[in-house]
VODRENGU-547256 format. One record per residue (C-alpha): x, y, z; residue in one letter. Coordinates in nm, 2 decimals, m for minus. Layout:
N
X / Y / Z / A .
...
END
This chain:
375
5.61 / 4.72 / m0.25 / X .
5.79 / 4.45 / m0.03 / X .
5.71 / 4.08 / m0.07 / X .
5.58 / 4.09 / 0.29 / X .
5.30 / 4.37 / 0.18 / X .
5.23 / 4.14 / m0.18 / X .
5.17 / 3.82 / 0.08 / X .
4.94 / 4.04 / 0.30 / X .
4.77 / 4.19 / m0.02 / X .
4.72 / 3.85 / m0.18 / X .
4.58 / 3.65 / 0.16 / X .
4.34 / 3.97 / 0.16 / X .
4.24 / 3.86 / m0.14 / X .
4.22 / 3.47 / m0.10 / X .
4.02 / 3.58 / 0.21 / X .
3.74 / 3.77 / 0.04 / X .
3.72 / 3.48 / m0.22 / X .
3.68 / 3.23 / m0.03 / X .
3.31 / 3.26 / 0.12 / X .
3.19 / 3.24 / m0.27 / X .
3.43 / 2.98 / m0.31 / X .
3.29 / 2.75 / 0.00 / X .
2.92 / 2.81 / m0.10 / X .
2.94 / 2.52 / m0.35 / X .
3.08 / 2.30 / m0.11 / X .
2.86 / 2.31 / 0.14 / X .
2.58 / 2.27 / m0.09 / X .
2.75 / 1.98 / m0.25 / X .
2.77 / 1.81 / 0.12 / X .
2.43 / 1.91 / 0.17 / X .
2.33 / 1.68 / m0.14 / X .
2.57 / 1.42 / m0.03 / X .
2.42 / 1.44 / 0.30 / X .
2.08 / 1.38 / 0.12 / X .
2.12 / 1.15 / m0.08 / X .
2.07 / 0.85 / 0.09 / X .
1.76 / 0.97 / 0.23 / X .
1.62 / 0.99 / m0.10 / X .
1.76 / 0.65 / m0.23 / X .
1.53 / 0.49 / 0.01 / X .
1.27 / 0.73 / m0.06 / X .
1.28 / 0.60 / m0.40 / X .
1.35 / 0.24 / m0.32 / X .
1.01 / 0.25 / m0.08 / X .
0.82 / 0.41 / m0.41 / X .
0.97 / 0.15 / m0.64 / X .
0.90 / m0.18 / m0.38 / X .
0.53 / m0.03 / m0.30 / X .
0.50 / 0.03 / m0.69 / X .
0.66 / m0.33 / m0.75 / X .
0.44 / m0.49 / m0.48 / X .
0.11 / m0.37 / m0.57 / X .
0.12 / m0.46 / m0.95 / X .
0.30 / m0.80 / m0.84 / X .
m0.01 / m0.87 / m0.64 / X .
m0.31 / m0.72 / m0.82 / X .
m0.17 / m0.91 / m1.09 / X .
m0.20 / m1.27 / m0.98 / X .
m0.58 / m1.18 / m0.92 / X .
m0.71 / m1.01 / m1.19 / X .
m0.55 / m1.21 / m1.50 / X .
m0.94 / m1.44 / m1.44 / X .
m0.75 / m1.71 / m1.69 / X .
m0.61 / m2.02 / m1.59 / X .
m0.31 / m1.88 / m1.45 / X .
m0.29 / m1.75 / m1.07 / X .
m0.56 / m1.96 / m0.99 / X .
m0.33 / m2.15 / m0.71 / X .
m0.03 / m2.02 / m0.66 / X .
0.29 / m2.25 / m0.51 / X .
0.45 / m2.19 / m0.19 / X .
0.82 / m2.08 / m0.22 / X .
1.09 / m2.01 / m0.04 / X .
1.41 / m1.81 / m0.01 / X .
1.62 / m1.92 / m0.29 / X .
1.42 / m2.05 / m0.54 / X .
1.50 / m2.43 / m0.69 / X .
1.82 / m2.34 / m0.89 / X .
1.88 / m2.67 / m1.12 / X .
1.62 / m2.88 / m1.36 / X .
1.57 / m3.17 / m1.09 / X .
1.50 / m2.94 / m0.81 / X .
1.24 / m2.81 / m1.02 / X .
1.11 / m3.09 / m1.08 / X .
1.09 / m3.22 / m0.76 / X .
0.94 / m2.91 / m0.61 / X .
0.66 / m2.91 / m0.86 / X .
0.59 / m3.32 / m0.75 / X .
0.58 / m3.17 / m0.40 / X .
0.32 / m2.92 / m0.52 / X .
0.08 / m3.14 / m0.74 / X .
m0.01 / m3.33 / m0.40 / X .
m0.20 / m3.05 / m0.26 / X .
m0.60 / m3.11 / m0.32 / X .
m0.60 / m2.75 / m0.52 / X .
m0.40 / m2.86 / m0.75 / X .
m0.65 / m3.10 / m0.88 / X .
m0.94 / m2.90 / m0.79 / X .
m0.80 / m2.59 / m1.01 / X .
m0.77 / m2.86 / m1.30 / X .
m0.34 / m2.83 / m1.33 / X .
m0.16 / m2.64 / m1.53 / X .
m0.25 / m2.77 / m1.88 / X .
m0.24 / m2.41 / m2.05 / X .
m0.21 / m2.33 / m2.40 / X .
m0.04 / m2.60 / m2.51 / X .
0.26 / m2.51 / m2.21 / X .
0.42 / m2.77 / m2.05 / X .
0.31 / m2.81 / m1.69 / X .
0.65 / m2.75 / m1.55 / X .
0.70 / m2.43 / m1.75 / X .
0.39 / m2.23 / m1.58 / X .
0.45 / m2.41 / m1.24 / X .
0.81 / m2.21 / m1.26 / X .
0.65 / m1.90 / m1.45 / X .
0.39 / m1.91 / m1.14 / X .
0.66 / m1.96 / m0.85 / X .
0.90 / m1.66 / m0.99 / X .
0.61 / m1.44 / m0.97 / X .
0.49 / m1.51 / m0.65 / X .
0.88 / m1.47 / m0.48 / X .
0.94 / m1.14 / m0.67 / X .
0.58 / m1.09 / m0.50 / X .
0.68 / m1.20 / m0.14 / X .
1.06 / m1.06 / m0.20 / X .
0.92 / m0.71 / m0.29 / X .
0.70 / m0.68 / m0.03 / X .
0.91 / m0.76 / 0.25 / X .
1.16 / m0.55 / 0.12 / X .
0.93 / m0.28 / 0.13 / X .
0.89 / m0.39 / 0.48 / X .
1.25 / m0.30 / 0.58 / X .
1.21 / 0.02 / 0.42 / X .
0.93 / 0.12 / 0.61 / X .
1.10 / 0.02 / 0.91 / X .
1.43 / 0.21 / 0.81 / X .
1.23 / 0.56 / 0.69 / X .
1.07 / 0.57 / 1.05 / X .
1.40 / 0.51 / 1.27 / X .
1.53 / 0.79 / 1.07 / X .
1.22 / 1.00 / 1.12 / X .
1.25 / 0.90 / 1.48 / X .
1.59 / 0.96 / 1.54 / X .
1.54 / 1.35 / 1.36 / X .
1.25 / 1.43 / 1.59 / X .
1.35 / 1.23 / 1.95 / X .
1.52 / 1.59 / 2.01 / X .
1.25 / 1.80 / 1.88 / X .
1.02 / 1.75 / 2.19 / X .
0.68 / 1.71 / 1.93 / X .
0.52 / 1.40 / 2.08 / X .
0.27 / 1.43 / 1.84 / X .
0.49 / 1.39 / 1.53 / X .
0.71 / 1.11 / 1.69 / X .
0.38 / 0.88 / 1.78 / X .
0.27 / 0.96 / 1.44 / X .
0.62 / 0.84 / 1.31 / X .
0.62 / 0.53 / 1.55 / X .
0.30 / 0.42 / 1.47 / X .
0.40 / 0.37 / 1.09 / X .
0.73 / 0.21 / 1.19 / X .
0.46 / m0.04 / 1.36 / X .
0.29 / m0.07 / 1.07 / X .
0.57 / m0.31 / 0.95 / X .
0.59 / m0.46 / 1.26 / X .
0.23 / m0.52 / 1.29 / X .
0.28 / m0.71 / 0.90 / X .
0.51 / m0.92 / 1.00 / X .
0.28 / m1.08 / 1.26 / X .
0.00 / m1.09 / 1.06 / X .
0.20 / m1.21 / 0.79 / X .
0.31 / m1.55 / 0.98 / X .
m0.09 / m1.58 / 1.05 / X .
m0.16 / m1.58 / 0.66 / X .
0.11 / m1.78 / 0.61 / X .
m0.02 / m2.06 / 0.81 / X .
m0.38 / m2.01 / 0.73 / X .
m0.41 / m2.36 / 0.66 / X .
m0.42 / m2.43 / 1.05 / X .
m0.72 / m2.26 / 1.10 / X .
m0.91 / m2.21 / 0.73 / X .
m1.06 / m2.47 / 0.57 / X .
m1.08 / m2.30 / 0.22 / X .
m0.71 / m2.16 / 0.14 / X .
m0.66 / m2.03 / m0.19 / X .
m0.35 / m1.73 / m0.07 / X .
m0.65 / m1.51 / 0.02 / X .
m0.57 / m1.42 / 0.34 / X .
m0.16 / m1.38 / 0.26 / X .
m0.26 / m1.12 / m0.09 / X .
m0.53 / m0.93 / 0.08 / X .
m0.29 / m0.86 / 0.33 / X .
m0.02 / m0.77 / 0.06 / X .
m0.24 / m0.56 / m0.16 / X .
m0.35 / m0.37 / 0.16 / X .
0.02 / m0.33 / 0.31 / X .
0.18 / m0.19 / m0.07 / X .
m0.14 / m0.01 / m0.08 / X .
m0.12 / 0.23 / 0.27 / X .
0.22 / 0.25 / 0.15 / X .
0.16 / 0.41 / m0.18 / X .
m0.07 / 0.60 / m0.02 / X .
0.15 / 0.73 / 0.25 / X .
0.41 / 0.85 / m0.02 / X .
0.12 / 0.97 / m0.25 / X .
0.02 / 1.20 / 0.04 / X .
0.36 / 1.31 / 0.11 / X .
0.47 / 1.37 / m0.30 / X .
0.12 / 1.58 / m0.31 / X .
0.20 / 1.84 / 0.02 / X .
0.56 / 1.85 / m0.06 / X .
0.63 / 1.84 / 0.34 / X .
0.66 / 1.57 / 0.61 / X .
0.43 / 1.42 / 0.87 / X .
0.23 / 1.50 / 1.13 / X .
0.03 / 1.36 / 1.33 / X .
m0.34 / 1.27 / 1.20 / X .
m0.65 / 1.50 / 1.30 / X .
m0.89 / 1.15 / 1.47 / X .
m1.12 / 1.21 / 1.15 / X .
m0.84 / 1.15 / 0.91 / X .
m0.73 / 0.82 / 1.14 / X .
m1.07 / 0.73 / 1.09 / X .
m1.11 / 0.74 / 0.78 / X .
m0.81 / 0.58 / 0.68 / X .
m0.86 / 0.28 / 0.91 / X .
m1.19 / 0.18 / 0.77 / X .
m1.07 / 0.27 / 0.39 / X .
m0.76 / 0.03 / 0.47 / X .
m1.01 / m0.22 / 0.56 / X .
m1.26 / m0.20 / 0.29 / X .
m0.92 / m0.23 / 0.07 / X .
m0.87 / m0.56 / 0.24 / X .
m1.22 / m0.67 / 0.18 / X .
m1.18 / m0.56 / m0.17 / X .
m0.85 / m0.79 / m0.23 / X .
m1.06 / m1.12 / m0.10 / X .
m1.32 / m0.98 / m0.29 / X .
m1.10 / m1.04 / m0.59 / X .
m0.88 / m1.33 / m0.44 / X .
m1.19 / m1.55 / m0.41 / X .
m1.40 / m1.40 / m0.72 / X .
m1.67 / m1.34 / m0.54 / X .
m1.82 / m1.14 / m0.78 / X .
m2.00 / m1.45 / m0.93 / X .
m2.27 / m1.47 / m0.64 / X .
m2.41 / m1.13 / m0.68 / X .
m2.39 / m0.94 / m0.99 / X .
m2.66 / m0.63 / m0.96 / X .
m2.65 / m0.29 / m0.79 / X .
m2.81 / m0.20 / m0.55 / X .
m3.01 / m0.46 / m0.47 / X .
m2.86 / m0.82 / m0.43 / X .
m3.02 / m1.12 / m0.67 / X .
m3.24 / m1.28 / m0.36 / X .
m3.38 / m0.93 / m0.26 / X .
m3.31 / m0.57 / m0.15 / X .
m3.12 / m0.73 / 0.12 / X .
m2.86 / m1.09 / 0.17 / X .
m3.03 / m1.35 / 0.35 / X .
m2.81 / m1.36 / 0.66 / X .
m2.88 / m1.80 / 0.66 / X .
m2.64 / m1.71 / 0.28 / X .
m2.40 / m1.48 / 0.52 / X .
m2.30 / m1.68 / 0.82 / X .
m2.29 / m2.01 / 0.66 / X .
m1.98 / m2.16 / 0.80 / X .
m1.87 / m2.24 / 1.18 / X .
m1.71 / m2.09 / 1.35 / X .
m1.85 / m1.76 / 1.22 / X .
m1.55 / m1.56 / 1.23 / X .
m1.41 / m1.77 / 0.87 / X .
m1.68 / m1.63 / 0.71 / X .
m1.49 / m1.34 / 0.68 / X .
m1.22 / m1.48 / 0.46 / X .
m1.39 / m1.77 / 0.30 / X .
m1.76 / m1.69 / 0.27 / X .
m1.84 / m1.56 / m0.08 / X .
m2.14 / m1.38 / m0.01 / X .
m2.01 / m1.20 / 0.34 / X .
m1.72 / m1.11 / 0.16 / X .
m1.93 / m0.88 / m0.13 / X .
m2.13 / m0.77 / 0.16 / X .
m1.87 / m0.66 / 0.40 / X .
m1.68 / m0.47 / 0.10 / X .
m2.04 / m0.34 / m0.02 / X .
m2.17 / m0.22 / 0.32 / X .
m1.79 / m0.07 / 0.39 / X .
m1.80 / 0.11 / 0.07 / X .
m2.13 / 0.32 / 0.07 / X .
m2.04 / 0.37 / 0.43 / X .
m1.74 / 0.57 / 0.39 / X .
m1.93 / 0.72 / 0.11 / X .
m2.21 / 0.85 / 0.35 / X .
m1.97 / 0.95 / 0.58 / X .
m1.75 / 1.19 / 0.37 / X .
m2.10 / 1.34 / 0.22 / X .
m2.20 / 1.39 / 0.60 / X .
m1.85 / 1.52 / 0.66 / X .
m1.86 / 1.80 / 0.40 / X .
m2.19 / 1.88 / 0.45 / X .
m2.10 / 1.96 / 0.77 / X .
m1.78 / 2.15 / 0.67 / X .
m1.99 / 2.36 / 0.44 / X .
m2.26 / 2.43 / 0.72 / X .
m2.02 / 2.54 / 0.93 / X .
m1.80 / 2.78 / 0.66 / X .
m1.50 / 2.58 / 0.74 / X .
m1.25 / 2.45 / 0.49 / X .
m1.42 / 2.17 / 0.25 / X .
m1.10 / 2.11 / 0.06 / X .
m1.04 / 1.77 / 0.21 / X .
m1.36 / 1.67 / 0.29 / X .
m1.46 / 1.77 / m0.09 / X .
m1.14 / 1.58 / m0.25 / X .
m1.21 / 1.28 / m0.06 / X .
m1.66 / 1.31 / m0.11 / X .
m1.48 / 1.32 / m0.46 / X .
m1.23 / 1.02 / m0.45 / X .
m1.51 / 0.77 / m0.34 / X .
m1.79 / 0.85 / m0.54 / X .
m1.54 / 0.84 / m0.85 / X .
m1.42 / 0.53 / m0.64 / X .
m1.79 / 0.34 / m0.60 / X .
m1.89 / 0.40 / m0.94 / X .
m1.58 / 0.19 / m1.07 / X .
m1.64 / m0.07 / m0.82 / X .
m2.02 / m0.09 / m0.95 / X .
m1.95 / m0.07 / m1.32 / X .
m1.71 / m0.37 / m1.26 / X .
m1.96 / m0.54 / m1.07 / X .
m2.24 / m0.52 / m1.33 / X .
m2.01 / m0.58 / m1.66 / X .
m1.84 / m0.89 / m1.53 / X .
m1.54 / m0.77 / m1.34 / X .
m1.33 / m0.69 / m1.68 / X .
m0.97 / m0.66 / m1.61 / X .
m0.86 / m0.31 / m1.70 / X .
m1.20 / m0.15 / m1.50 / X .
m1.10 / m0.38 / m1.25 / X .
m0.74 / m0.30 / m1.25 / X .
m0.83 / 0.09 / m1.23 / X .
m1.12 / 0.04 / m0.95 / X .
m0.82 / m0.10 / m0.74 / X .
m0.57 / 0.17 / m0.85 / X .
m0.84 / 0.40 / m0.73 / X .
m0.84 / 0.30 / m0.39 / X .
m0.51 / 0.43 / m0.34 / X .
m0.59 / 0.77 / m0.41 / X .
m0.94 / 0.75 / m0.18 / X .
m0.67 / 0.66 / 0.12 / X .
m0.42 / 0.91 / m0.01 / X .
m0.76 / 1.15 / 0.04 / X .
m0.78 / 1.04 / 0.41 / X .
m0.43 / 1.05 / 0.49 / X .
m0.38 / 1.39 / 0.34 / X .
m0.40 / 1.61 / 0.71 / X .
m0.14 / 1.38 / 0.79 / X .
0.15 / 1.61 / 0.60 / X .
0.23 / 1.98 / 0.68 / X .
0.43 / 2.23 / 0.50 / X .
0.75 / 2.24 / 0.68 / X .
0.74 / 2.52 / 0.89 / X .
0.95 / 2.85 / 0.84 / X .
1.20 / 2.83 / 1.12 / X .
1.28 / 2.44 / 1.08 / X .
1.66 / 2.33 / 1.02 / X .
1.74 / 2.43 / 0.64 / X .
1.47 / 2.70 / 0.57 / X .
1.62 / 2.98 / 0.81 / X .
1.49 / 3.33 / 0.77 / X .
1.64 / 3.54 / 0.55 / X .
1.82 / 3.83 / 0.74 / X .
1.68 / 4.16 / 0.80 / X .
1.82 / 4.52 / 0.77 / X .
END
């Protein structure tokens, strides 16, 4: 055999090796490929996770901590004297006084003034972190499916890229509440925190759950998720103002079957009794919550009259009463923390319930699940 025919013989052989030699490769490129889409996959997970417990947790201590939290900024003071001055800067507010200091425990007042201000940036850090990852998971989405010619899953995907957006601007509002609110305790700024790292969670909840990606929203499902989001928000000034204290039974209110609307619209201009006014507060979160409970009931009542599929409509009938009994026990035993803590935690799951139609198995002939060949 000449060396030419052993050269031939061995390329031959190289040749028919190689295919199972490149299979690993490829995959390994694959992974590589994928890898920074699920590093900020996680990352969101983690900041929502971070966010939410951060912000429940200033609320639902009911001790003398969190009771007025300081404004901070970008770097926080980095040296004893700039502590010290920032704290002088902070005892001249008139909630300061009004929440009685920080005399706690035999603590010095400078110790929980810097215990209170770390929390609150890793608070405002996480969540506008979890901001940019929003914002960075939809301009990926976007720039996947601008090709694909599916309007209906790009305005899905654009409208949770405005989602961020949208809490940016609402964000500068809360943080200059003071221009416009005469009672300004953070309220505005955490129920808008708790219900941004809440959608979130819910979002990737839904997602985890269907093990697929998103589509655009039947109008029920929209529906249900807007006023859900909003009876979250009530929920957080609910807890951000302790109203609890001016009603305490179920169903009925103290004063009757019914709030005395003199009780509900007590402050001018009406629209700050919606952040400010105890009693419009429990009633708005009250009214929004049997609401959305009669609504599911109607919903899969009508699913079952009809002999269509109850599976959502049964999960979510599900999540809320499970949901409004929490909310009621809390309500009637004092708000303790750890019924409290789950009656929030529930929420998540009641708008991971509405959001659910929203994700899609991946269908069979999109990019990585090609059909396997015939014969």
């Amino acid at each position: 055999m000449s060396l030419h025919l052993l050269r031939h013989d061995e390329a031959a052989a190289l040749g028919a090796a190689m295919p199972a030699v490149r299979h690993p490769p490829r995959d390994w490129v694959a992974a590589m490929r994928l890898m920074p889409h699920v590093a900020l996959l996680a990352a969101t997970a983690l900041l929502g996770l971070l966010a939410f417990v951060l912000g429940i947790g200033n609320r639902f201590t009911h001790g003398p901590l969190f009771i007025y939290i300081p404004e901070v900024n970008l770097i926080p003071p980095l040296y004893k004297a700039a502590w010290e001055q920032a704290f002088v800067i902070h005892q001249q507010s008139p909630l300061y006084a009004l929440c009685g200091g920080y005399q706690i425990g035999g603590m010095e007042s400078l110790t929980v003034y810097q215990f209170l201000y770390m929390w609150e940036w890793l608070r405002a850090g996480s969540v506008f972190l979890l901001v940019a990852c929003c914002v960075l998971m939809a301009a990926t989405a976007v720039r996947k499916l601008a090709g694909a010619g599916n309007r209906a899953d790009l305005l899905s995907v654009v409208g949770l890229a405005s989602l961020g957006g949208a809490y940016l601007v609402l964000r500068y509002f809360a943080d200059h509440a003071g221009l416009f609110a005469t009672i300004n305790i953070g309220q505005h700024r955490h129920a808008l925190d708790v219900t941004f790292a809440s959608v979130t969670l819910a979002l990737l909840l839904a997602a985890l759950a269907a093990s697929g990606q998103f589509r655009a929203p039947p109008p029920i499902g929209i529906a249900f998720a807007v006023f859900v989001a909003l009876d979250i928000g009530f929920g957080a000034l609910f807890e951000a103002t302790d109203a609890a204290v001016v009603w305490t039974t179920f169903p009925g209110y103290t004063d009757g079957p019914l709030p005395a609307s003199d009780r509900l619209f007590a402050f001018r201009p009406v629209w700050r009794n919606f952040s400010e006014n105890l009693y419009l507060i429990q009633a708005c979160h009250r009214l929004l919550s049997i609401a959305l409970w009669g609504a599911a009931l109607a919903w899969l009542l009508a699913a079952m009259l009809r002999r269509r599929d109850i599976g959502q409509p049964a999960v979510l009938f599900g999540f809320l009463t499970l949901e409004g009994a929490l909310g009621v026990a809390a309500l009637v035993q004092g708000e303790p923390l750890m019924l409290s803590i789950t009656h929030q935690v529930g929420a998540i799951f009641v708008l991971a319930a509405a959001l659910a139609p929203a994700i899609r198995p991946a269908p069979a002939h999109a990019p990585g699940f090609a059909p396997a060949p015939t014969r």
